[in-house]
C-alpha positions as CSV (number, residue, x, y, z in Angstrom):
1,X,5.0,-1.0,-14.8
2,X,2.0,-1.9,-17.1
3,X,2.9,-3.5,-20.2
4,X,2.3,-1.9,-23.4
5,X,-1.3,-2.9,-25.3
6,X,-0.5,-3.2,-29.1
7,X,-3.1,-3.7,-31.9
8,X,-2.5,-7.1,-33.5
9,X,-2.6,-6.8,-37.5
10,X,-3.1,-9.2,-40.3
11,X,-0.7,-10.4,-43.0
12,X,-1.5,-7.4,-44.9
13,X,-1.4,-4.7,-41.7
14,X,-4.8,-4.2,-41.0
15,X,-6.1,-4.4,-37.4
16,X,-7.8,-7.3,-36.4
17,X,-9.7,-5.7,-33.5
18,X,-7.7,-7.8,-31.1
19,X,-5.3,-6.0,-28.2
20,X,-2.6,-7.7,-26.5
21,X,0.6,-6.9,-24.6
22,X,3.3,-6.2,-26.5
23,X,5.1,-9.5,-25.0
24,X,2.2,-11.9,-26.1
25,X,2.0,-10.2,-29.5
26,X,6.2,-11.1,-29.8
27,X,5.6,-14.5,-28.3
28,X,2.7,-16.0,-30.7
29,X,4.7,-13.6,-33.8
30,X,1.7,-12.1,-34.5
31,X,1.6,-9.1,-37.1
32,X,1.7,-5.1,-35.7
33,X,3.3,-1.9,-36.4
34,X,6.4,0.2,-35.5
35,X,7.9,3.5,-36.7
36,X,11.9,4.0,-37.5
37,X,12.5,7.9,-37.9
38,X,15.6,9.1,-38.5
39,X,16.8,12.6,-37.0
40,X,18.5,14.6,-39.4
41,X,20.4,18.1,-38.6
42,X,21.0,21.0,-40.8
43,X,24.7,19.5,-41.4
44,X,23.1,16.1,-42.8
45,X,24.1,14.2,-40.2
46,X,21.9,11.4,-38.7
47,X,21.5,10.7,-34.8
48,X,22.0,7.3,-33.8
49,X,21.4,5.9,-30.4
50,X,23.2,3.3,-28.7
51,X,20.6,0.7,-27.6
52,X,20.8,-0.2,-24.1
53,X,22.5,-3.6,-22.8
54,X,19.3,-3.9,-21.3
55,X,17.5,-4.4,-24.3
56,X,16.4,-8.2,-25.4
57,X,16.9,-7.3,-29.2
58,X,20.3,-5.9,-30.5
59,X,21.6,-4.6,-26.9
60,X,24.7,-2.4,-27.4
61,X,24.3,-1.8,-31.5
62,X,23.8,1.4,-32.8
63,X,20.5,2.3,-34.1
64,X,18.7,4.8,-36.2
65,X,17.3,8.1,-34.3
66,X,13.8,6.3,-33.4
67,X,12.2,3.3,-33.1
68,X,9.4,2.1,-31.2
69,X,5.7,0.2,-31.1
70,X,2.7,1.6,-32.0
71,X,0.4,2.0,-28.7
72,X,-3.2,0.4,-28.8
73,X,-5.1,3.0,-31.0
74,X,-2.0,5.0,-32.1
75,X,-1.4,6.0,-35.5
76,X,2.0,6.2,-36.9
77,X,2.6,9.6,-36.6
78,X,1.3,10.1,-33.1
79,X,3.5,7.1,-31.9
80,X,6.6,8.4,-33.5
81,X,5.9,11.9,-32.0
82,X,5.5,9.7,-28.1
83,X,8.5,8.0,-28.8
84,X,10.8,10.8,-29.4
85,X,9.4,12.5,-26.3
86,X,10.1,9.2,-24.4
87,X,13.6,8.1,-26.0
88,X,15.0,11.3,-26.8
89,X,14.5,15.0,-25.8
90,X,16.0,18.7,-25.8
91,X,17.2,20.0,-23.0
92,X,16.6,23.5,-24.7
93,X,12.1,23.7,-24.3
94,X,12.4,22.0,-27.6
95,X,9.1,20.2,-28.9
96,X,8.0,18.2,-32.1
97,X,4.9,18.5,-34.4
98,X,3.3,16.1,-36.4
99,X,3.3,18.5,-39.1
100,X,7.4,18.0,-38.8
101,X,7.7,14.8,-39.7
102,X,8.6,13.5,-43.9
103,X,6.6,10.2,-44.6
104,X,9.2,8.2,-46.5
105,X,7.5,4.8,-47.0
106,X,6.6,1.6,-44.9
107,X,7.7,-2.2,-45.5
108,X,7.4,-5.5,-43.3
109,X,9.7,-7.9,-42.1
110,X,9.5,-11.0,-40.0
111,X,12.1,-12.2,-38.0
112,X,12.9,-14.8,-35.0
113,X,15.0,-13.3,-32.4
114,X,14.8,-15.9,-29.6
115,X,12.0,-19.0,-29.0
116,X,10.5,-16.0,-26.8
117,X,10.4,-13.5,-29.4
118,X,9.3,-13.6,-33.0
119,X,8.8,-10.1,-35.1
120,X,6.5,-10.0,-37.6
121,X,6.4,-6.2,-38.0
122,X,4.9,-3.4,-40.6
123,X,7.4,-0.5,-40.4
124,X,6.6,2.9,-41.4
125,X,9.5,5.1,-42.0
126,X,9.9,8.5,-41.2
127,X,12.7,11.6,-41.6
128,X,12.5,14.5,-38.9
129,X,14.6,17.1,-40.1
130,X,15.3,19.9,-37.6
131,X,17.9,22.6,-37.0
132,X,19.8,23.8,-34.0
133,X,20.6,19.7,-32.5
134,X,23.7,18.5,-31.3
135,X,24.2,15.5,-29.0
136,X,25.5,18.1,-26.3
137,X,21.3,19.2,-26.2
138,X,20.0,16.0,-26.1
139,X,18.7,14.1,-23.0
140,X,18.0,10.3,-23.7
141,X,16.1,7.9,-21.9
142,X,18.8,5.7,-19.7
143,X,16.8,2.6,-19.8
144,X,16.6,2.5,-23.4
145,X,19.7,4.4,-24.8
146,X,22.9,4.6,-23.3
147,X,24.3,7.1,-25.9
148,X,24.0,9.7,-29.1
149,X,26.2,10.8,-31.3
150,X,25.1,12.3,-34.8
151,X,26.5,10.9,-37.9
152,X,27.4,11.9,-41.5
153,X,25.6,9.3,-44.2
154,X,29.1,8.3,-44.9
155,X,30.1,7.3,-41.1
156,X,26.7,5.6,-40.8
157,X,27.9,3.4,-44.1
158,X,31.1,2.4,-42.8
159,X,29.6,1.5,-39.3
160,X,27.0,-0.6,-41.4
161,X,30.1,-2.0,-43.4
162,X,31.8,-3.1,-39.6
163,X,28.0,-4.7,-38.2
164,X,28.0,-1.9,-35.9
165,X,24.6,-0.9,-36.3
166,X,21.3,-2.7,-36.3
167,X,20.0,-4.3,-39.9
168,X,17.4,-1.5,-41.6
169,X,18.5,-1.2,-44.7
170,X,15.8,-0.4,-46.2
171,X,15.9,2.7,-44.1
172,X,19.4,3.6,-44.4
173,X,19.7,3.1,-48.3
174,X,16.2,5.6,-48.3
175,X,17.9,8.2,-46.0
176,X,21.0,8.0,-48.1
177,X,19.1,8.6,-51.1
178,X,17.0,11.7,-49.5
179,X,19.8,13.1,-48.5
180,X,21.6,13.0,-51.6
181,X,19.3,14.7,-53.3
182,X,18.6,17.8,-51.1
């Protein structure tokens, strides 16, 4: 499998012009771009995924709905639409529009995981509310999640409060606040 290209970014997240696998851009820590959206139903509740023990970074926690790298080229919106089709899908014909997606707000981080693997990321959050979802309708990708469940705000809290689930508080404190004021 070809290894994702990713657009390397400055200090203040604006491209470069230089491409590099996704691995090379983790290895020198070099500044790029994910998404994080969180699925919401119409009971409130947030899906999380289970990561896969597969995964280099946080295997096994729970995570929000989405997360993934922006492609070479991608915007944020068209990367968050690739990565739900990739992670997570309906088993019911069900498709998502840009036009569905709630642009919450974007922040940066850095962080060394390992001597192989330093983030230095720009994170733009999104909230994709839609109706009719359950975890019983939902196919996930096996290689990336090993399982779903949806969430109220309060469970997701008290899974924070036990380390259960990985760090994006900024995220989760935003979706708490969102939802508290629908």
């Amino acid at each position: 499998m070809k290894e994702e290209l990713i657009d390397v970014l400055d200090e203040h997240g604006i491209k470069t012009g230089q491409v590099l696998p996704r691995k090379e851009v983790h290895k020198q820590g070099l500044w790029h771009r994910i998404i994080v959206v969180a699925i919401v139903n119409e009971k409130n509740e947030v899906l999380l995924q289970q990561r896969s023990v597969n995964k280099d970074k946080n295997p096994g926690m729970w995570d929000i709905s989405v997360t993934g790298h922006l492609s070479a080229g991608q915007d944020s919106l068209t990367a968050a639409t690739r990565e739900i089709s990739e992670e997570v899908s309906v088993s019911l014909g069900y498709s998502v529009e840009v036009r569905d997606f709630r642009f919450m707000f974007s922040y940066w981080k850095e962080e060394k995981v390992n001597e192989e693997h330093i983030d230095r990321q720009f994170y733009d959050f999104f909230i994709l509310r839609q109706k009719g979802l359950s975890a019983n309708n939902i196919r996930f990708q096996d290689s990336e999640v090993q399982a779903i469940k949806f969430v109220s705000i309060n469970e997701l809290e008290s899974m924070r409060e036990q380390g259960l689930v990985v760090n994006r508080d900024e995220c989760y404190e935003e979706l708490a606040a969102y939802l508290f004021r629908i």
